[in-house]
C-alpha atoms as one frame of an Amber mdcrd trajectory, in Angstrom:
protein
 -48.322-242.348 -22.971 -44.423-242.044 -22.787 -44.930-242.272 -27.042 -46.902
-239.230 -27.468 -44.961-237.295 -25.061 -42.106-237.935 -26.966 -44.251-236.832
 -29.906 -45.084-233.553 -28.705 -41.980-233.234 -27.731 -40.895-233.417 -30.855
 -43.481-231.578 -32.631 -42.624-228.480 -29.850 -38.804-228.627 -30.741 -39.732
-228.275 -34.405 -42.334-225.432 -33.675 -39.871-223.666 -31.696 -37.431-224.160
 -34.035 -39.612-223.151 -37.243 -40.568-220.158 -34.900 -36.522-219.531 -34.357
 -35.967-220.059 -38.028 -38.369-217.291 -38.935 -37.772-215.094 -36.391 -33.790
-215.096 -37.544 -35.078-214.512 -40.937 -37.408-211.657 -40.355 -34.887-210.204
 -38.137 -31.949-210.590 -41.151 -34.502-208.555 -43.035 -35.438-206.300 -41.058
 -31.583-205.111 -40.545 -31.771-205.288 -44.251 -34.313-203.492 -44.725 -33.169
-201.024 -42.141 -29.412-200.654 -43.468 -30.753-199.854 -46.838 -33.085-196.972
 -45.200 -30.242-195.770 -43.318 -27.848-195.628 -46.596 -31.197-193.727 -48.464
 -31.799-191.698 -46.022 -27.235-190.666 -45.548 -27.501-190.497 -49.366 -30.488
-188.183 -49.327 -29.200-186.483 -46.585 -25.718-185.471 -48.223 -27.961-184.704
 -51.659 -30.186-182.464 -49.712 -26.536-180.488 -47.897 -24.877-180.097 -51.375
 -27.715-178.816 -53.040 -28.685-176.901 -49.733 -25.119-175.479 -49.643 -24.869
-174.641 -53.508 -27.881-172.635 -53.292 -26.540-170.752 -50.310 -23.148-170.170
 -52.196 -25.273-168.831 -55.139 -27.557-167.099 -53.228 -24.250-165.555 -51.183
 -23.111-164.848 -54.607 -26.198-163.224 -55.820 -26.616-161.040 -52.562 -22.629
-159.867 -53.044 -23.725-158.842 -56.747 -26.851-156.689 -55.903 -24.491-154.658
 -52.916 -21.748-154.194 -55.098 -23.912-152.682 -58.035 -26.035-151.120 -55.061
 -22.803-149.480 -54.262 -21.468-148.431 -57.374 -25.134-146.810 -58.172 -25.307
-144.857 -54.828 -20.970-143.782 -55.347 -22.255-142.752 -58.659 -24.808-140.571
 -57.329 -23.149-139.128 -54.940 -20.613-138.301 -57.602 -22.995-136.841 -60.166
 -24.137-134.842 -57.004 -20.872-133.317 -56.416 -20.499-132.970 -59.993 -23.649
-130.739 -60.527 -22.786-128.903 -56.914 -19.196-128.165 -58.721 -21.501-126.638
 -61.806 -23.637-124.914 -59.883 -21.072-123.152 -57.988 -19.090-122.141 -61.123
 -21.921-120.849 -62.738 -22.679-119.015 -59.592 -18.970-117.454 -59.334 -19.046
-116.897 -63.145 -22.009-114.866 -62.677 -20.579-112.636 -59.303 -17.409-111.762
 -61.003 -16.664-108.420 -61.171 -18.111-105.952 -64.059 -15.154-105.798 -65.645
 -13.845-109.449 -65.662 -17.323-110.344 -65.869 -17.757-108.707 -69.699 -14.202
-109.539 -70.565 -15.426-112.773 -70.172 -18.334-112.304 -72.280 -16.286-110.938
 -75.147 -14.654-113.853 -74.878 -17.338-116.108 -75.378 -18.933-113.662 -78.156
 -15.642-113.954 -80.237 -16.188-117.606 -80.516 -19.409-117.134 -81.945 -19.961
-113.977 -83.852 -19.575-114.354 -87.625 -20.241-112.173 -90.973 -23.167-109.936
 -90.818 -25.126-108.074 -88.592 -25.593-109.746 -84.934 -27.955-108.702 -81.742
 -26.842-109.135 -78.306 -28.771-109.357 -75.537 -27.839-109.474 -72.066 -30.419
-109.899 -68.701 -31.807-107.078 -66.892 -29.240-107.290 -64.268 -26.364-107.171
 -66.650 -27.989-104.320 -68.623 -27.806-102.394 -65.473 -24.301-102.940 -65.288
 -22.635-103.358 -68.634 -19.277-101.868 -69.154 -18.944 -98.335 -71.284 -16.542
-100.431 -73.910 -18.420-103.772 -74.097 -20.496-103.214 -77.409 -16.809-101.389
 -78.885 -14.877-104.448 -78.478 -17.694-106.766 -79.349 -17.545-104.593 -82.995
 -13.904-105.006 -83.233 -14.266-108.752 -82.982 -16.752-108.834 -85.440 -15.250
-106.731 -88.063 -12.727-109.325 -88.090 -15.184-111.149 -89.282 -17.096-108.836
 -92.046 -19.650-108.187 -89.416 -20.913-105.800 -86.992 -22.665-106.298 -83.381
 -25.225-104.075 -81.788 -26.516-103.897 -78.215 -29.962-104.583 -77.185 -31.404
-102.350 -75.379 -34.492-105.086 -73.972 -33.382-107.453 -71.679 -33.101-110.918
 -72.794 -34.915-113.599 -70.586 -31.758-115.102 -68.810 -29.348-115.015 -65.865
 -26.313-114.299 -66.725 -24.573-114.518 -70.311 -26.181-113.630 -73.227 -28.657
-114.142 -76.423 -26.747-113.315 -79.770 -29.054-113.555 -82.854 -28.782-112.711
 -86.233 -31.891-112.323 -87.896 -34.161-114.779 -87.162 -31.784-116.989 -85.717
 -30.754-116.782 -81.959 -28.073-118.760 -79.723 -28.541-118.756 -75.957 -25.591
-118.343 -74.390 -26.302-118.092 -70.778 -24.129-120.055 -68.522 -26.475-122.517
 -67.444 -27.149-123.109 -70.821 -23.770-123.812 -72.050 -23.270-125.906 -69.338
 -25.948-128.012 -70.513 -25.151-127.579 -74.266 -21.612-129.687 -73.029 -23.136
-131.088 -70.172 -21.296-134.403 -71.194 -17.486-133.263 -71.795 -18.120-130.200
 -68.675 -19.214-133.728 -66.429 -16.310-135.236 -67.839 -13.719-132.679 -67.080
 -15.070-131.839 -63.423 -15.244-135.587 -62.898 -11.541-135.894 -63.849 -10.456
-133.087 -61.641 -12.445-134.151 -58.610 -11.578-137.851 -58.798  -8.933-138.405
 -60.814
């Protein structure tokens, strides 16, 4: 009996060792296993940050962008607003100056445009009402200058302030709104350079 005790004995030394071997091994490969997941998942990981924090730069980036132009397109609003304010009030003291600076002024703008032959002018009911007793005189002696002659309308024209000079069939409004927008691009220009530089 001493025999087969010895035998399974032996037999449970080799089990338990078989049992040790492959334990050992599956535990080997399992930390394997598990070191590779680990660097995957630290590789991954890093991937996933850079990419994560590239995005964010760009999207940082992309946010700065919009503001900025946001900014400039509000600052150039606001300028274009100040701008047209500026016009409006110079057309508005243009048009409250007195009677006699006010139709100097007009002669002024007259001479520029009167030519050969005979010219109309009309000004709005309000100016009729107040036009000076040597306006249409010294709107003639501009225009003889020219081989021309000027006469005075006695309808009003359907403006403001300024005036409507035709000849013929051909007529120029010359109120000062509407030279303003006539040069609307160079008047922007030069009030934009005097209020900002």
């Amino acid at each position: 009996m001493a025999g087969i005790d010895d035998i399974l004995n032996i037999i449970e030394n080799q089990q338990k060792q078989t049992e040790q071997s492959i334990i050992s091994a599956a535990e080997k490969k399992a930390a394997a296993i598990k070191k590779d997941g680990d660097e995957k998942a630290a590789k991954a990981y890093e991937e996933y940050i850079k990419r994560a924090d590239e995005q964010a730069d760009r999207d940082f980036e992309n946010a700065c962008k919009s503001a900025d132009a946001e900014m400039k397109r509000r600052i150039l609003a606001c300028k274009v607003k100040c701008i047209d304010s500026v016009i409006d009030k110079t057309v508005l003291k243009l048009r409250n100056l007195p009677d006699k600076e006010y139709f100097a002024l007009l002669e002024r703008l007259a001479g520029r445009l009167i030519r050969k032959g005979e010219g109309v002018i009309s000004l709005s009911e309000k100016d009729l009402k107040r036009v000076t007793a040597d306006f249409e005189k010294n709107l003639n002696k501009i225009a003889e200058k020219s081989g021309g002659s000027i006469s005075l309308s006695d309808i009003p024209a359907d403006i403001d302030d300024g005036f409507v000079l035709s000849y013929g069939l051909i007529s120029e409004n010359c109120s000062f709104r509407a030279i303003m927008e006539a040069d609307k691009d160079s008047v922007r220009d030069t009030a934009a350079r005097v209020l900002f530089g």
